[in-house]
PyMOL Python script that loads the backbone (N, CA, C, O; Angstrom):
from pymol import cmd

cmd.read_pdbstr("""\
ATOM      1  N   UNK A   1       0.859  -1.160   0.000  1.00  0.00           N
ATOM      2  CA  UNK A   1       0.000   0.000   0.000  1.00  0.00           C
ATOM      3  C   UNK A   1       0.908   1.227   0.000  1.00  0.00           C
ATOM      4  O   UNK A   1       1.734   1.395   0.897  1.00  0.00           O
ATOM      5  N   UNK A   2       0.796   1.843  -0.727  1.00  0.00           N
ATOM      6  CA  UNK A   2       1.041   3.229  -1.042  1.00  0.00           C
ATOM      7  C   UNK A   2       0.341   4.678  -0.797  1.00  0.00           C
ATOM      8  O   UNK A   2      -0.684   4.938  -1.428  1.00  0.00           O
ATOM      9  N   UNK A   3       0.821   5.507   0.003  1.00  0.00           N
ATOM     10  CA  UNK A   3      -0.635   6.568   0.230  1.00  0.00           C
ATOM     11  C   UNK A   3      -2.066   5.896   0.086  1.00  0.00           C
ATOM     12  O   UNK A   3      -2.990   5.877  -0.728  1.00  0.00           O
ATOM     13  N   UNK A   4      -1.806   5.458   1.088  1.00  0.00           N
ATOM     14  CA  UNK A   4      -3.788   5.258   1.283  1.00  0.00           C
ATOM     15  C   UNK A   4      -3.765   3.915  -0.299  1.00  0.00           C
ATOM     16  O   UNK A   4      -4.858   3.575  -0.754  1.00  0.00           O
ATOM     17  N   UNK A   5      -2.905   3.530  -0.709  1.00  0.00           N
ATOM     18  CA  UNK A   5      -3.595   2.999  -2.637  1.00  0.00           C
ATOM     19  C   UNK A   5      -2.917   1.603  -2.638  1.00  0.00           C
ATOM     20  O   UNK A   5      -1.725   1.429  -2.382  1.00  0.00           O
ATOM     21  N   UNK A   6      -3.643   0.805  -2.897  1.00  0.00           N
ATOM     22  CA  UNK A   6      -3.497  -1.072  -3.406  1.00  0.00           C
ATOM     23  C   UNK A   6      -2.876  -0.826  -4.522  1.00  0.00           C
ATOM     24  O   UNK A   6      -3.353  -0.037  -5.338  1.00  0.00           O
ATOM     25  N   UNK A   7      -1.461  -1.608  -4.772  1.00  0.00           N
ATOM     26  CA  UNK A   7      -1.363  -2.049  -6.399  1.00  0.00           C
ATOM     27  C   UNK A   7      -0.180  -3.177  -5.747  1.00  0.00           C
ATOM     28  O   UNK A   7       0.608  -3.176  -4.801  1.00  0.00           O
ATOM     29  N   UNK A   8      -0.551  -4.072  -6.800  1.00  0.00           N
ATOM     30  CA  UNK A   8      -0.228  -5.290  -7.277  1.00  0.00           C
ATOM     31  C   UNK A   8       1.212  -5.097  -8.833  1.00  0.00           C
ATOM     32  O   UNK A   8       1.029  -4.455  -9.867  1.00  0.00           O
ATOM     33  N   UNK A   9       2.204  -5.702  -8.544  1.00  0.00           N
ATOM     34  CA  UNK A   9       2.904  -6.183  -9.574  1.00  0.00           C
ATOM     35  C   UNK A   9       3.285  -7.585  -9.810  1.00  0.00           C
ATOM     36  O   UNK A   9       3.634  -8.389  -8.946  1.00  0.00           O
ATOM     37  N   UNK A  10       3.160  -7.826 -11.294  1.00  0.00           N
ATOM     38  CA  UNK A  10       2.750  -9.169 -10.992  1.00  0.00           C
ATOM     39  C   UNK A  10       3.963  -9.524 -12.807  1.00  0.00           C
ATOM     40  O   UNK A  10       3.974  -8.942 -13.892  1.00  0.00           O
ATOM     41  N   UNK A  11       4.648 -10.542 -12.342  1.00  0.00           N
ATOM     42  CA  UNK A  11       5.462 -10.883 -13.665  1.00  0.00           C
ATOM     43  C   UNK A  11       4.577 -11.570 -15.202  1.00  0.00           C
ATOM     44  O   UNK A  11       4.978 -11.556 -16.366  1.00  0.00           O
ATOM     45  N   UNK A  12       3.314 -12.112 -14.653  1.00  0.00           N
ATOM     46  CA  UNK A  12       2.810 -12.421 -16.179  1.00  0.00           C
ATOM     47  C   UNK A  12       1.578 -11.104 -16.195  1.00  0.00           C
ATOM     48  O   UNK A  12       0.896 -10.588 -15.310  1.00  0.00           O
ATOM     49  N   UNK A  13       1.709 -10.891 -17.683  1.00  0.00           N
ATOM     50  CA  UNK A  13       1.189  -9.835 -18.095  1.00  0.00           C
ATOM     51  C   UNK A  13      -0.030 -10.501 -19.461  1.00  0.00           C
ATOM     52  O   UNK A  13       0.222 -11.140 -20.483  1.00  0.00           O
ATOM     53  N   UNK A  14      -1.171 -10.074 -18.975  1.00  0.00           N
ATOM     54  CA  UNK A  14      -1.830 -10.087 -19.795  1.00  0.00           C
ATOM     55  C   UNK A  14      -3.124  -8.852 -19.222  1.00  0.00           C
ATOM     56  O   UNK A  14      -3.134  -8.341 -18.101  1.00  0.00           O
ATOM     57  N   UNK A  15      -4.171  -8.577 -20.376  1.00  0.00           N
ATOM     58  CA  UNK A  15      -5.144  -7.603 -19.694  1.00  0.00           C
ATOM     59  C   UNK A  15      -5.959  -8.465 -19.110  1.00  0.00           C
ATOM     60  O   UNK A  15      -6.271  -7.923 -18.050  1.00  0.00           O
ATOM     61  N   UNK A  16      -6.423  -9.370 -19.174  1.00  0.00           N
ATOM     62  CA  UNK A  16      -7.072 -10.168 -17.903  1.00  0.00           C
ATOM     63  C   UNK A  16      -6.704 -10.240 -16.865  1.00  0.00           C
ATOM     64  O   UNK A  16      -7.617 -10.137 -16.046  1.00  0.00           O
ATOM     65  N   UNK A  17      -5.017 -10.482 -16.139  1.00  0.00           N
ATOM     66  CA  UNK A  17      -4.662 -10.502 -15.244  1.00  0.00           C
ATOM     67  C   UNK A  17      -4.764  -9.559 -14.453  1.00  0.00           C
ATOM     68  O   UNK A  17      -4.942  -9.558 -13.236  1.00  0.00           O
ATOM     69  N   UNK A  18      -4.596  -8.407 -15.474  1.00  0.00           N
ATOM     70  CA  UNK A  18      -4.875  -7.327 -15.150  1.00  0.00           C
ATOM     71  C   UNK A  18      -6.563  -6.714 -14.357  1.00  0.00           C
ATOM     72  O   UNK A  18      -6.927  -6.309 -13.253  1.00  0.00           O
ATOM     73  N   UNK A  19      -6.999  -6.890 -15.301  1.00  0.00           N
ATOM     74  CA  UNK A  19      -8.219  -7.363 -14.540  1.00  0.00           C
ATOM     75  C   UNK A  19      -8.938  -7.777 -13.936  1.00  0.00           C
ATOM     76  O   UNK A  19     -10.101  -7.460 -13.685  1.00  0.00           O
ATOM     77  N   UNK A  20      -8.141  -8.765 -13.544  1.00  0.00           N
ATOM     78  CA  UNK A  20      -8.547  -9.531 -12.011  1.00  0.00           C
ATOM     79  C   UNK A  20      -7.906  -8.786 -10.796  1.00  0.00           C
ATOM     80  O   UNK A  20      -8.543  -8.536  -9.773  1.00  0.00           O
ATOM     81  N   UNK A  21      -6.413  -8.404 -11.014  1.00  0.00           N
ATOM     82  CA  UNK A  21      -6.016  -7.909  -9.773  1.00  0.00           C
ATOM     83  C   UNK A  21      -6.433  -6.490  -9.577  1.00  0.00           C
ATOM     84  O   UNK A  21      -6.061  -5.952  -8.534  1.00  0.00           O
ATOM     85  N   UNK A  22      -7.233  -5.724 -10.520  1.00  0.00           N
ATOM     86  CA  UNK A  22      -8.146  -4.719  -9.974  1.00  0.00           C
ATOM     87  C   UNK A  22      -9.294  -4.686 -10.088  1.00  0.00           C
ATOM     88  O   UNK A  22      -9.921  -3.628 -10.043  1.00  0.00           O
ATOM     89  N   UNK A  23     -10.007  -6.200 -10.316  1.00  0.00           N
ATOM     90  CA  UNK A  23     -11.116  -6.151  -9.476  1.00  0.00           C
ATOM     91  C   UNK A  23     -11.409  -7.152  -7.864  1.00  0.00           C
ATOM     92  O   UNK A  23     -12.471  -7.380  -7.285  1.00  0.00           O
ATOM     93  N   UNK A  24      -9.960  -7.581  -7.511  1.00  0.00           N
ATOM     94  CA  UNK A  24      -9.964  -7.620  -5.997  1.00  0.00           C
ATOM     95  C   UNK A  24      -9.544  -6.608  -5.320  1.00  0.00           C
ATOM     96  O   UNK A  24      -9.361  -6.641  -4.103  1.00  0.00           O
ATOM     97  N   UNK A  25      -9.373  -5.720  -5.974  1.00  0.00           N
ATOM     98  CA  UNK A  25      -9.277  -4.844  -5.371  1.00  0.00           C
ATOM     99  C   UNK A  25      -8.203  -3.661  -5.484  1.00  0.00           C
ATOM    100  O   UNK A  25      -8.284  -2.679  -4.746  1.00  0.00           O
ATOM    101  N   UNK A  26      -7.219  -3.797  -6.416  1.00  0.00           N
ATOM    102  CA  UNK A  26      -6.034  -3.014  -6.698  1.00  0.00           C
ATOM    103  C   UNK A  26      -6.462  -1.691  -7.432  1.00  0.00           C
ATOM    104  O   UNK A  26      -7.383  -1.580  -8.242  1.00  0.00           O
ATOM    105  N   UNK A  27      -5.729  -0.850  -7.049  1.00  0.00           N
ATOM    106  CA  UNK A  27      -5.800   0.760  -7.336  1.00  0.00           C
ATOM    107  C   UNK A  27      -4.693   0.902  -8.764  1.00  0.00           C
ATOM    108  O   UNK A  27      -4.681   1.850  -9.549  1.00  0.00           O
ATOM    109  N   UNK A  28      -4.085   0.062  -8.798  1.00  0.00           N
ATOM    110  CA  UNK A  28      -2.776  -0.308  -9.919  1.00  0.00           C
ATOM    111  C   UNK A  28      -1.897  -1.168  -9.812  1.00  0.00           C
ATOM    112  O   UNK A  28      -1.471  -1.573  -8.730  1.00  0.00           O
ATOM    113  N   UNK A  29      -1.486  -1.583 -11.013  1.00  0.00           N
ATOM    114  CA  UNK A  29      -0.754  -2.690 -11.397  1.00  0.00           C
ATOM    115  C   UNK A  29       0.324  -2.256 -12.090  1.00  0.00           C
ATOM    116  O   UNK A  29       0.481  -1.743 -13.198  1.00  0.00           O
ATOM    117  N   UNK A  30       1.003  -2.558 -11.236  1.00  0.00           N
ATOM    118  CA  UNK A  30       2.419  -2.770 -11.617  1.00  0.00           C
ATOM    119  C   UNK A  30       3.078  -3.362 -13.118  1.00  0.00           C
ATOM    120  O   UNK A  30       2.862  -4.564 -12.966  1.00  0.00           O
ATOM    121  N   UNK A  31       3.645  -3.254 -14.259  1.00  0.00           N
ATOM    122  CA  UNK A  31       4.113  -4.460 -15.292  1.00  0.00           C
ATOM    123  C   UNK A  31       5.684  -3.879 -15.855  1.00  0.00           C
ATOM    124  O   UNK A  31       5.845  -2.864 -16.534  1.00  0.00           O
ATOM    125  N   UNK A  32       6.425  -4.517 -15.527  1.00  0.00           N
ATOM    126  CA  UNK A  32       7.341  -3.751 -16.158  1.00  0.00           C
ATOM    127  C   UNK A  32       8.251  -4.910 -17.210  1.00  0.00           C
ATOM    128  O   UNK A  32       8.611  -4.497 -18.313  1.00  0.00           O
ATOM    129  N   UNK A  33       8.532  -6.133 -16.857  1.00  0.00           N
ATOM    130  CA  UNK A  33       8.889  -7.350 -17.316  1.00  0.00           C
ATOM    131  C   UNK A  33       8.780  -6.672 -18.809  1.00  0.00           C
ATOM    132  O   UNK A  33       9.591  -6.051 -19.496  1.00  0.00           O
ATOM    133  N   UNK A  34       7.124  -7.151 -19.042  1.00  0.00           N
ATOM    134  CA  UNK A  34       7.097  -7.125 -20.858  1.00  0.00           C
ATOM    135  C   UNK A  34       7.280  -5.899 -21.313  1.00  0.00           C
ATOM    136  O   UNK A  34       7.569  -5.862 -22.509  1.00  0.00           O
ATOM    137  N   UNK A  35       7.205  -4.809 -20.730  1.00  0.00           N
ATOM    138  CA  UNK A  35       7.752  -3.689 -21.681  1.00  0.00           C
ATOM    139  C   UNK A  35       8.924  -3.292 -21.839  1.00  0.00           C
ATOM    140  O   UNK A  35       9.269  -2.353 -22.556  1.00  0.00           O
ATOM    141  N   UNK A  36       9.697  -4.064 -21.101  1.00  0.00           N
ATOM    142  CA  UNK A  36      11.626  -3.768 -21.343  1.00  0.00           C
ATOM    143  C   UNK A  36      11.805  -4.766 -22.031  1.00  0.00           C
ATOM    144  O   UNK A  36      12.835  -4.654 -22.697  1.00  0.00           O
ATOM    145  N   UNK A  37      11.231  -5.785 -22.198  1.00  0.00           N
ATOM    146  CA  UNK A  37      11.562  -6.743 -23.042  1.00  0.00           C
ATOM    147  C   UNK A  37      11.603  -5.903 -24.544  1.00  0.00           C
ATOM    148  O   UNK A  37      12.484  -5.717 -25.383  1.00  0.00           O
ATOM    149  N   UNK A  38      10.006  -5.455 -24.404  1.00  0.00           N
ATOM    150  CA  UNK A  38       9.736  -5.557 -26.126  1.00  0.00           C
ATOM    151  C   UNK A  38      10.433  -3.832 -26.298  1.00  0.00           C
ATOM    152  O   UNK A  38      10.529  -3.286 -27.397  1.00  0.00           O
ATOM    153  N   UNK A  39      10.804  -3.269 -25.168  1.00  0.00           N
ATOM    154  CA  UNK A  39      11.598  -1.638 -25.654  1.00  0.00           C
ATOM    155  C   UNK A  39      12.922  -2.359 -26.554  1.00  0.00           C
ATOM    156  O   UNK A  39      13.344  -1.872 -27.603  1.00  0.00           O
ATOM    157  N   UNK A  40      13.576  -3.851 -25.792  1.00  0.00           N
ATOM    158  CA  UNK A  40      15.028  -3.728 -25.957  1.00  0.00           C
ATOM    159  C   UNK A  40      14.792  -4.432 -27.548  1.00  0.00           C
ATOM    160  O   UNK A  40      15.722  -4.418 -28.354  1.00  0.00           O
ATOM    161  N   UNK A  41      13.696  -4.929 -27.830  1.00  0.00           N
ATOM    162  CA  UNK A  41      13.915  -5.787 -28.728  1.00  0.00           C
ATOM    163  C   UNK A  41      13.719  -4.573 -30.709  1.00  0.00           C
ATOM    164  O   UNK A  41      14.315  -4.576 -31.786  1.00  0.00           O
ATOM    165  N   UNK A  42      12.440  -3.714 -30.038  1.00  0.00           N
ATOM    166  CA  UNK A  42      12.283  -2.913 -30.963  1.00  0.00           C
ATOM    167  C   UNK A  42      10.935  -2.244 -31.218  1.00  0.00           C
ATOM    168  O   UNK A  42      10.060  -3.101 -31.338  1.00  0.00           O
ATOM    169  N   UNK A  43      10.509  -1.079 -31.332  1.00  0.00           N
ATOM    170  CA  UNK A  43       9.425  -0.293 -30.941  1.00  0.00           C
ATOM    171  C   UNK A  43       8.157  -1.051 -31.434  1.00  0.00           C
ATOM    172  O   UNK A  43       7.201  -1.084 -30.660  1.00  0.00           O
ATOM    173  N   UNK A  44       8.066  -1.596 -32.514  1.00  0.00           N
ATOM    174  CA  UNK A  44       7.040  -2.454 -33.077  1.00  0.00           C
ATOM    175  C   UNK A  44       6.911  -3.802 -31.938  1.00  0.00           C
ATOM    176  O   UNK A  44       5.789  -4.258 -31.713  1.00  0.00           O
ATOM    177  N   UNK A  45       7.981  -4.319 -31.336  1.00  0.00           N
ATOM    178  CA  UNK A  45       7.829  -4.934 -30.459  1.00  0.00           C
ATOM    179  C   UNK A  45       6.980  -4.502 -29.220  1.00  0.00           C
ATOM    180  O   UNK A  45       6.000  -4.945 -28.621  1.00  0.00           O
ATOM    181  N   UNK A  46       7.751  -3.512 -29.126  1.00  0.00           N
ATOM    182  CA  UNK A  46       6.963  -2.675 -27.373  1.00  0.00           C
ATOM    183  C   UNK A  46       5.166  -2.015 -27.906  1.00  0.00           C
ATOM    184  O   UNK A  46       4.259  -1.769 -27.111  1.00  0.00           O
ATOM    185  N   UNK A  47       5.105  -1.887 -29.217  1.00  0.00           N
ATOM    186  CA  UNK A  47       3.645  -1.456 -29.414  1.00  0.00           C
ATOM    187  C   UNK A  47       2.911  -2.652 -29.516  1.00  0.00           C
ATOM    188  O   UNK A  47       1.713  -2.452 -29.318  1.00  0.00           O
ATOM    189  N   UNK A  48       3.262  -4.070 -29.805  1.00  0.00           N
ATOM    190  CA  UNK A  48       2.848  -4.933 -29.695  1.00  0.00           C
ATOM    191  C   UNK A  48       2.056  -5.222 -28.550  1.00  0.00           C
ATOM    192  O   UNK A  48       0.845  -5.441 -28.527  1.00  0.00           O
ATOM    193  N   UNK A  49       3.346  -5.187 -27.033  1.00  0.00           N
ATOM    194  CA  UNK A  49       3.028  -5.615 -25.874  1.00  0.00           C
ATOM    195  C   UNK A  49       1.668  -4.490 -25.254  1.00  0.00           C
ATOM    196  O   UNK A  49       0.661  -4.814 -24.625  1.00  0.00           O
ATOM    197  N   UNK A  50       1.936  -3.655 -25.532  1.00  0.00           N
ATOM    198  CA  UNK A  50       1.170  -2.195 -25.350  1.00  0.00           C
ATOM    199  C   UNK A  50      -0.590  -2.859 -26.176  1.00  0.00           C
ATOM    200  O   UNK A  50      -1.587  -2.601 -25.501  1.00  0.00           O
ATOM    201  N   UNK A  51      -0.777  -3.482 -27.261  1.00  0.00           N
ATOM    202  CA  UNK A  51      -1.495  -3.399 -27.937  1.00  0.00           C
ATOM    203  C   UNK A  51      -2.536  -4.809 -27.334  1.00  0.00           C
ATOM    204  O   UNK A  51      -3.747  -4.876 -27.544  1.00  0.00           O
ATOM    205  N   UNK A  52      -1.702  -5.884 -26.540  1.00  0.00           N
ATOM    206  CA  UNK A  52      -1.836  -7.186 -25.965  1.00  0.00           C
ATOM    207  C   UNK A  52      -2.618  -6.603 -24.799  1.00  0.00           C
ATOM    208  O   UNK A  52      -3.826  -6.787 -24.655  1.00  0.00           O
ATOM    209  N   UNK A  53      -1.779  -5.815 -23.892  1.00  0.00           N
ATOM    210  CA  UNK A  53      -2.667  -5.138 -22.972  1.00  0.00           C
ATOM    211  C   UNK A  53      -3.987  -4.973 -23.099  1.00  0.00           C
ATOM    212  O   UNK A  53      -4.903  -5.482 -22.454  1.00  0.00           O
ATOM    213  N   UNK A  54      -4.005  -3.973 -24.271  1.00  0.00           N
ATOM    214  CA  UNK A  54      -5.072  -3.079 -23.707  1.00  0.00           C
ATOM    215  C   UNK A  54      -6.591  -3.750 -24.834  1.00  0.00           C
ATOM    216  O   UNK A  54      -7.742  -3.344 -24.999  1.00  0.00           O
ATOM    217  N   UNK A  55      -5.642  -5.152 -25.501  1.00  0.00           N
ATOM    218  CA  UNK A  55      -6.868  -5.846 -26.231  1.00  0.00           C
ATOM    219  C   UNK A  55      -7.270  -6.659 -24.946  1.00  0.00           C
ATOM    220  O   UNK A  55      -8.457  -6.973 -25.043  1.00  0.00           O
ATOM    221  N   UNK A  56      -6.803  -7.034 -23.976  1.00  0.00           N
ATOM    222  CA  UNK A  56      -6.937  -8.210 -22.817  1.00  0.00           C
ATOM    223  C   UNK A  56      -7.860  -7.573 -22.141  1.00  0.00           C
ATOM    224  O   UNK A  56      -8.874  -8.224 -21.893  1.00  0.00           O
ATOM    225  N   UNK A  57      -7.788  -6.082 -21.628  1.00  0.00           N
ATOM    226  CA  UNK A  57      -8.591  -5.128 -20.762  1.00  0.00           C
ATOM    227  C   UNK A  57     -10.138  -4.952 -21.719  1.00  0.00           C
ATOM    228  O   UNK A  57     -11.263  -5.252 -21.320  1.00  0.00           O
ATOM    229  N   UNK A  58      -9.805  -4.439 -22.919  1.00  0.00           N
ATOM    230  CA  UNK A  58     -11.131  -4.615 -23.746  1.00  0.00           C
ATOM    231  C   UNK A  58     -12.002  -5.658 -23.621  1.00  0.00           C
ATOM    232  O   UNK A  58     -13.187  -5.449 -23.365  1.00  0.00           O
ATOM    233  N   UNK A  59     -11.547  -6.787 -23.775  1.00  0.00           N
ATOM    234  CA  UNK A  59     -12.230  -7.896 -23.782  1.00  0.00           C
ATOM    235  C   UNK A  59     -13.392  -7.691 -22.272  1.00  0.00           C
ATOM    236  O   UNK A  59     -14.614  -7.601 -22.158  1.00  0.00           O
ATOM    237  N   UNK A  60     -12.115  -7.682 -21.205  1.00  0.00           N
ATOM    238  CA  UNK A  60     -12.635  -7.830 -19.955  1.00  0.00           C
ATOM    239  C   UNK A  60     -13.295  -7.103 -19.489  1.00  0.00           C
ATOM    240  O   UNK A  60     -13.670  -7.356 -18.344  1.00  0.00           O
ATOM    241  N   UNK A  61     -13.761  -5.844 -20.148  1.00  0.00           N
ATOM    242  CA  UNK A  61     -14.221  -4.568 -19.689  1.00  0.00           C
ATOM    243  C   UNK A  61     -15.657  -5.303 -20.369  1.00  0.00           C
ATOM    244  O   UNK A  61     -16.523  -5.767 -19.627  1.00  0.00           O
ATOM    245  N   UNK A  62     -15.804  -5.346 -22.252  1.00  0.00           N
ATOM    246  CA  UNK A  62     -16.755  -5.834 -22.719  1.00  0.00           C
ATOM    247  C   UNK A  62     -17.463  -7.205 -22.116  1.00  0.00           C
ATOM    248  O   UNK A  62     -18.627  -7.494 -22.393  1.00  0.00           O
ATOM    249  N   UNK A  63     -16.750  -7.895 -21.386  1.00  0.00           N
ATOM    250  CA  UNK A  63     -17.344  -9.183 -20.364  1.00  0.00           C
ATOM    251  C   UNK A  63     -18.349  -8.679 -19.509  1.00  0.00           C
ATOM    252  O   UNK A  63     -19.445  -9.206 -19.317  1.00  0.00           O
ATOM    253  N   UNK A  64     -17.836  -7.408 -18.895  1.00  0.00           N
ATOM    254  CA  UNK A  64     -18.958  -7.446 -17.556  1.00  0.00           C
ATOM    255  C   UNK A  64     -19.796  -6.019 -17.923  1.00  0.00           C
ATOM    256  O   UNK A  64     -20.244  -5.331 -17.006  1.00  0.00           O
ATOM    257  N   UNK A  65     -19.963  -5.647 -19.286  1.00  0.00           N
ATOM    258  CA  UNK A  65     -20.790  -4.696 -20.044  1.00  0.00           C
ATOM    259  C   UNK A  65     -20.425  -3.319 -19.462  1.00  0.00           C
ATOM    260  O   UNK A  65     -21.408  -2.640 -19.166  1.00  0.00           O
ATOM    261  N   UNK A  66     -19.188  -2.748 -19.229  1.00  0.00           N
ATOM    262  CA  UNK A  66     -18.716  -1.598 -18.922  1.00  0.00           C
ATOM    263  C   UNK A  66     -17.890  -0.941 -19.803  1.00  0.00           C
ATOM    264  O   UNK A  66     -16.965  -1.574 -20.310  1.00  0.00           O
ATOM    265  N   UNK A  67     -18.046   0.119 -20.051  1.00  0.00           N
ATOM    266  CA  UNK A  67     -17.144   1.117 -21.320  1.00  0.00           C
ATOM    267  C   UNK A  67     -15.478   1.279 -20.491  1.00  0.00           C
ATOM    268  O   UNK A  67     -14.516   1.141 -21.247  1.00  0.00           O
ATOM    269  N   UNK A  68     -15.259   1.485 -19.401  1.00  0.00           N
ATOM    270  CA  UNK A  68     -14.483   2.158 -18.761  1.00  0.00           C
ATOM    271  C   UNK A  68     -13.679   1.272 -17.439  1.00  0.00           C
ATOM    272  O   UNK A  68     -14.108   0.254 -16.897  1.00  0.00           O
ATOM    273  N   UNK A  69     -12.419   1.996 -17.133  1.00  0.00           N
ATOM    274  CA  UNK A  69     -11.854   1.114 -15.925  1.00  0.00           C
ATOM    275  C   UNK A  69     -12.796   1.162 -14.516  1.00  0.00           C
ATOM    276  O   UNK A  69     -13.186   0.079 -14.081  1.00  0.00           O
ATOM    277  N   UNK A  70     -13.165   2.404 -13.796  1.00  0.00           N
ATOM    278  CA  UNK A  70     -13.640   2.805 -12.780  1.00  0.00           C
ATOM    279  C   UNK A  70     -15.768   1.867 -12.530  1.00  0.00           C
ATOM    280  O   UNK A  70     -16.359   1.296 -11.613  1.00  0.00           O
ATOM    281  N   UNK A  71     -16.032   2.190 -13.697  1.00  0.00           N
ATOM    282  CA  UNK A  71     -17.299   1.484 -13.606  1.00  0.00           C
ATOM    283  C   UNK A  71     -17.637  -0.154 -13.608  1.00  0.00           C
ATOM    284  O   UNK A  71     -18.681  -0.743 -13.329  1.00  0.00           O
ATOM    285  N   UNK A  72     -16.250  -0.679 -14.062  1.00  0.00           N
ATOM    286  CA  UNK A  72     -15.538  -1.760 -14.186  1.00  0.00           C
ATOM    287  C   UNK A  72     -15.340  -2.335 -12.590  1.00  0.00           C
ATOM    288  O   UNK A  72     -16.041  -3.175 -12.026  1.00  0.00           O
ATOM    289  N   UNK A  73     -14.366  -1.735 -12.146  1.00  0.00           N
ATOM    290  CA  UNK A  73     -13.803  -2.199 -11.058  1.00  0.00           C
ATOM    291  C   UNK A  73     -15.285  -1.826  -9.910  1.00  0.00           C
ATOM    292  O   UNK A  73     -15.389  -2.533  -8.907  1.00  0.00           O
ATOM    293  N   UNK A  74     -16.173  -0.888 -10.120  1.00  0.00           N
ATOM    294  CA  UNK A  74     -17.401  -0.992  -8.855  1.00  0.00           C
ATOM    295  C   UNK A  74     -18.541  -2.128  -9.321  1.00  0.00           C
ATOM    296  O   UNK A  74     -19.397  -2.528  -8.532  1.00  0.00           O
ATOM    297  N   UNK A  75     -18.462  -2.497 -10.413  1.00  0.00           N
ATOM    298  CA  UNK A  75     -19.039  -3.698 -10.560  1.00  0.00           C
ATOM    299  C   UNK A  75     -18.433  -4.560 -10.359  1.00  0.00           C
ATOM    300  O   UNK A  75     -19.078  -5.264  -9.582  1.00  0.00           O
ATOM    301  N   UNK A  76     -17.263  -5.126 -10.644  1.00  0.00           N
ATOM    302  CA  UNK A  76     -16.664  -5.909  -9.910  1.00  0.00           C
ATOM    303  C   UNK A  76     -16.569  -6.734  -8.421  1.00  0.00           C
ATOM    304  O   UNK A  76     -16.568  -7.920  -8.091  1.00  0.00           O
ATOM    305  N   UNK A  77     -16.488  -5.395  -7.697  1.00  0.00           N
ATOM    306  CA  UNK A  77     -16.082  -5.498  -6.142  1.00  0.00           C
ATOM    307  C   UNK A  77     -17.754  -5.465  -5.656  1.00  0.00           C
ATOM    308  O   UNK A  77     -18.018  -6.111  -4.641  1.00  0.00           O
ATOM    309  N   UNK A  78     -18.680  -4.864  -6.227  1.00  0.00           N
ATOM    310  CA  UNK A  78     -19.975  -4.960  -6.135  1.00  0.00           C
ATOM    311  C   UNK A  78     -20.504  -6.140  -6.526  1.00  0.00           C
ATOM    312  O   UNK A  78     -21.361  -6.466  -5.705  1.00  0.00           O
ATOM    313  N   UNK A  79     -20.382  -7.033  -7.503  1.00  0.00           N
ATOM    314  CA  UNK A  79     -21.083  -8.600  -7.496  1.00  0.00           C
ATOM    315  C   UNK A  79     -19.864  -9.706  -7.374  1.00  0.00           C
ATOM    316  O   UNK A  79     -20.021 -10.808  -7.899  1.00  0.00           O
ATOM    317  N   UNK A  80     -18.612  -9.378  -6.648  1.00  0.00           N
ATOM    318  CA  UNK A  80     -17.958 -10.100  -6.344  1.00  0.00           C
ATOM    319  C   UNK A  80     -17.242 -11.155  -7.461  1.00  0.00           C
ATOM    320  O   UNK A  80     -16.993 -12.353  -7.322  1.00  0.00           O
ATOM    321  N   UNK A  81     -17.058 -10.470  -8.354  1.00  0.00           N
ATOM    322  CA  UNK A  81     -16.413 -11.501  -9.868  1.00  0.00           C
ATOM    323  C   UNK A  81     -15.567 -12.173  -9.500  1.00  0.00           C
ATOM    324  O   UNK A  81     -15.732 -13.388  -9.603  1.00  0.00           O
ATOM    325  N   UNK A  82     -14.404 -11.690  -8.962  1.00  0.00           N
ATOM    326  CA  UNK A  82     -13.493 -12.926  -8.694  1.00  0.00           C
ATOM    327  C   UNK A  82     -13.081 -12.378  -6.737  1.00  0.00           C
ATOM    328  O   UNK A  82     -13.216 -11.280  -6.197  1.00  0.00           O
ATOM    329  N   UNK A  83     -12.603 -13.633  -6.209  1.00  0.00           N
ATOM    330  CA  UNK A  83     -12.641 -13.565  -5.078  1.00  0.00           C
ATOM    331  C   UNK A  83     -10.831 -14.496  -4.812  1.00  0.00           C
ATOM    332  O   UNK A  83     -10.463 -15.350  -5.618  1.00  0.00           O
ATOM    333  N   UNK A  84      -9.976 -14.098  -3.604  1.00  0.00           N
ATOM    334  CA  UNK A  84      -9.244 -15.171  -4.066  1.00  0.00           C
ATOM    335  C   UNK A  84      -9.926 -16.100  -3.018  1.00  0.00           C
ATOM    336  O   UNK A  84     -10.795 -15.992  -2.152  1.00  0.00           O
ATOM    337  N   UNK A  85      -8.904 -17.305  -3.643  1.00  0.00           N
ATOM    338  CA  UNK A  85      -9.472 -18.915  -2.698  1.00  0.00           C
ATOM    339  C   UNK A  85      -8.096 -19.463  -2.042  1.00  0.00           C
ATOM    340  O   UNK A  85      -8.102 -20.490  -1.363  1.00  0.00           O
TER     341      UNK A  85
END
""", "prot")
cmd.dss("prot")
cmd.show_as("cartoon", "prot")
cmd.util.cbc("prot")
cmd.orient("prot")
C-alpha cells in the first residue's frame, strides 16, 4: 500500500490478469517485465506488448458490459467476480 492505494505487480502480463487484480481490489498494477523486453527488442515490439494489454482489458471490460476502468472495477467489487481462494 502506497498513500492510502493497493497495487499489485505481478510478472505475467496479460489484460485479464490485469483485470482480475483490480477487481480484488487493486488501485494499480504494476508491469514492467514485458515492456523492457519488447523496448530492448524494438518499438514495433513494445507497441505490440502495449497493444496485448489493452486488447486483454477490452475484452474484460466488454465481459462485464462496462465502457471504462472505474465502472468496471465498482461492478466488480460490487457482485464479487473474482474472489481469491
Amino acid at each position: 500500500m502506497l498513500n492510502g492505494k493497493k497495487f499489485w505487480v505481478t510478472q505475467d502480463m496479460n489484460g485479464m490478469i490485469v483485470a482480475k487484480l483490480i477487481a480484488v481490489g487493486a488501485d494499480a498494477v504494476g508491469i514492467a517485465q514485458p515492456f523492457l523486453q519488447g523496448a530492448v527488442q524494438s518499438s514495433a515490439a513494445l507497441d505490440s506488448v502495449f497493444a496485448q494489454l489493452e486488447l486483454g482489458l477490452k475484452i474484460a471490460l466488454f465481459c462485464m458490459g462496462v465502457e471504462s476502468l472505474e465502472p468496471f472495477k465498482q461492478k466488480a467489487q460490487s457482485e464479487k467476480v473474482w474472489t481469491w481462494t
